[in-house]
N, C-alpha and C positions, 0 to 999 in steps of 0.2 A: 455536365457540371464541371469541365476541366478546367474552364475558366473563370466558374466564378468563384466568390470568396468561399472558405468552409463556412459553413452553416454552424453560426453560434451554441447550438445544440449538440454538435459533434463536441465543440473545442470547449468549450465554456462547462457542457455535461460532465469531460472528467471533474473536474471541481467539485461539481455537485453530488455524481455520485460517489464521490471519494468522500464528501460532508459525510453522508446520510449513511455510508461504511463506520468511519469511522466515528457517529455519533452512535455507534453499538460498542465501538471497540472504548468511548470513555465513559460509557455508560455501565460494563463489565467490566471490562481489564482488570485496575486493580485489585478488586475484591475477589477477583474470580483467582490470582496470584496469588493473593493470603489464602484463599479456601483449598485452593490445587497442588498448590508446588509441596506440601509434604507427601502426598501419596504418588506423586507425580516422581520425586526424589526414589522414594522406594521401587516405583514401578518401571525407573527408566534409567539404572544404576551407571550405565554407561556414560552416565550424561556427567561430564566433567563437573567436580561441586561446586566449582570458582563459576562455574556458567550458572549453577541455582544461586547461588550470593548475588550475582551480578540483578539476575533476576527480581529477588527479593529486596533488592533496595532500592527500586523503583515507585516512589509513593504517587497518590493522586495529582499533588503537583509537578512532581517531573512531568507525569506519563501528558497530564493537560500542556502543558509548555511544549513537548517535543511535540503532540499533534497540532498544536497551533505552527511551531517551524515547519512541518510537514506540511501543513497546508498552504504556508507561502513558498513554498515547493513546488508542489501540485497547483498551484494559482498561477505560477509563472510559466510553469507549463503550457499552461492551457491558454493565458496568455499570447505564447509564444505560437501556440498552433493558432490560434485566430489569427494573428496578423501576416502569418506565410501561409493560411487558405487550408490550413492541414498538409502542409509541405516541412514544418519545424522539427529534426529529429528528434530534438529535445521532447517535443510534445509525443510524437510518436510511440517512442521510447516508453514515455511516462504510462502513454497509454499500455503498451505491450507488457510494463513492469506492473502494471495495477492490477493488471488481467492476471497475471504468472501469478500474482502473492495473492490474491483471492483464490486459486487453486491451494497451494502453500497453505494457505489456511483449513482448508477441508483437510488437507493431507493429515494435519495439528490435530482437529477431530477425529479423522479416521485412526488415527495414531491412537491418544484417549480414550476409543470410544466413546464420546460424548461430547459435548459443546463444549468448545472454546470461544474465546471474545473473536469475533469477528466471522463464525462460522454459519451465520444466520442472513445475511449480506452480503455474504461472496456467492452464492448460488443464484441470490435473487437480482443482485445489483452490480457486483462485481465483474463477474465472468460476462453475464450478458452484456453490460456496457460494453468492456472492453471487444466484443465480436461484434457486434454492432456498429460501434466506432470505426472498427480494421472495415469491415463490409464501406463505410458512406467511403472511409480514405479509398479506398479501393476502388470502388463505383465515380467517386472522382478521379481518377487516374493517377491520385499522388501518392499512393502505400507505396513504402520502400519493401521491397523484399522480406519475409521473413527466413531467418536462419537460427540453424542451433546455435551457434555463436554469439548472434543478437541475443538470443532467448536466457542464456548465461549471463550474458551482459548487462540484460536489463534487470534480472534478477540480483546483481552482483550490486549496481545503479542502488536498487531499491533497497539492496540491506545497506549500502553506504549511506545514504540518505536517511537512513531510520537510526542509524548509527551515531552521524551527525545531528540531527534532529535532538536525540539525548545528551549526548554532548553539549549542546546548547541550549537544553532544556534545563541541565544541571548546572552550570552557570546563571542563571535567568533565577532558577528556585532556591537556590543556594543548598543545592543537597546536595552527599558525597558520591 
């Protein structure tokens, strides 16, 4: 397979199951925010209160606007990995950071005890895609290395992105 193109399935999959991830996380998120973040406030006192605010002023139209930017995010990724065969760090990348924040998410529930938005899709579709994905790159000869450094990295990628994403979701919705 070294030579031929990635398989649309590889590259085109994250897209898809980044959809079908986050059609859990807009389908919870906000309400699961109003119903959590007071017990959540009390139970995790450490948590700076400027970071609960921050939180809490994220409505249904922000949180739909940023996953919509996130998803031309995640589309140009995948983009990017079809047309260099699964040779596109970008794509790679996105892959390795979809996979880390589907863990991140469990960690959210193991943390709470109990569901979180997105904790339901990262065991079933998250984590498994993304190793999946590293496996066809890999069996084609074109995975880059992993490193802890990458693994930082694309962690680091994925919270700027998610960062941006509202950013420019709050602009788009016209909330503060």
């Amino acid at each position: 397979m070294n030579d031929e193109r990635m398989n649309a399935t590889v590259t085109y999959g994250l897209l898809a199951a980044w959809a079908l991830h986050d059609l859990e996380e807009l389908a919870t998120g906000p309400r699961w925010v109003r119903e959590n973040v007071p017990a959540l406030r009390e139970r995790f006192p450490q948590v700076p209160e400027r970071a609960w605010r921050v939180v809490e002023t994220v409505d249904e139209r922000e949180f739909t606007a940023a996953v919509g930017v996130m998803g031309l995010i995640v589309g140009a990724a995948s983009v990017a990995g079809h047309r260099t065969g699964g040779r596109s760090a970008f794509y790679q990348g996105a892959v390795d950071g979809f996979g880390l924040h589907g863990l991140v998410h469990l960690a959210q529930a193991a943390a709470v005890r109990g569901y979180t938005p997105g904790s339901v899709t990262s065991p079933l579709i998250v984590v498994p895609f993304a190793l999946w994905a590293r496996g066809r790159l890999r069996r084609a000869g074109v995975l880059r290395p992993a490193r802890a450094r990458d693994a930082v990295a694309g962690l680091a990628v994925a919270a700027g992105a998610t960062a941006v994403a509202h950013l420019v979701a709050r602009r788009i919705s016209g909330t503060r």
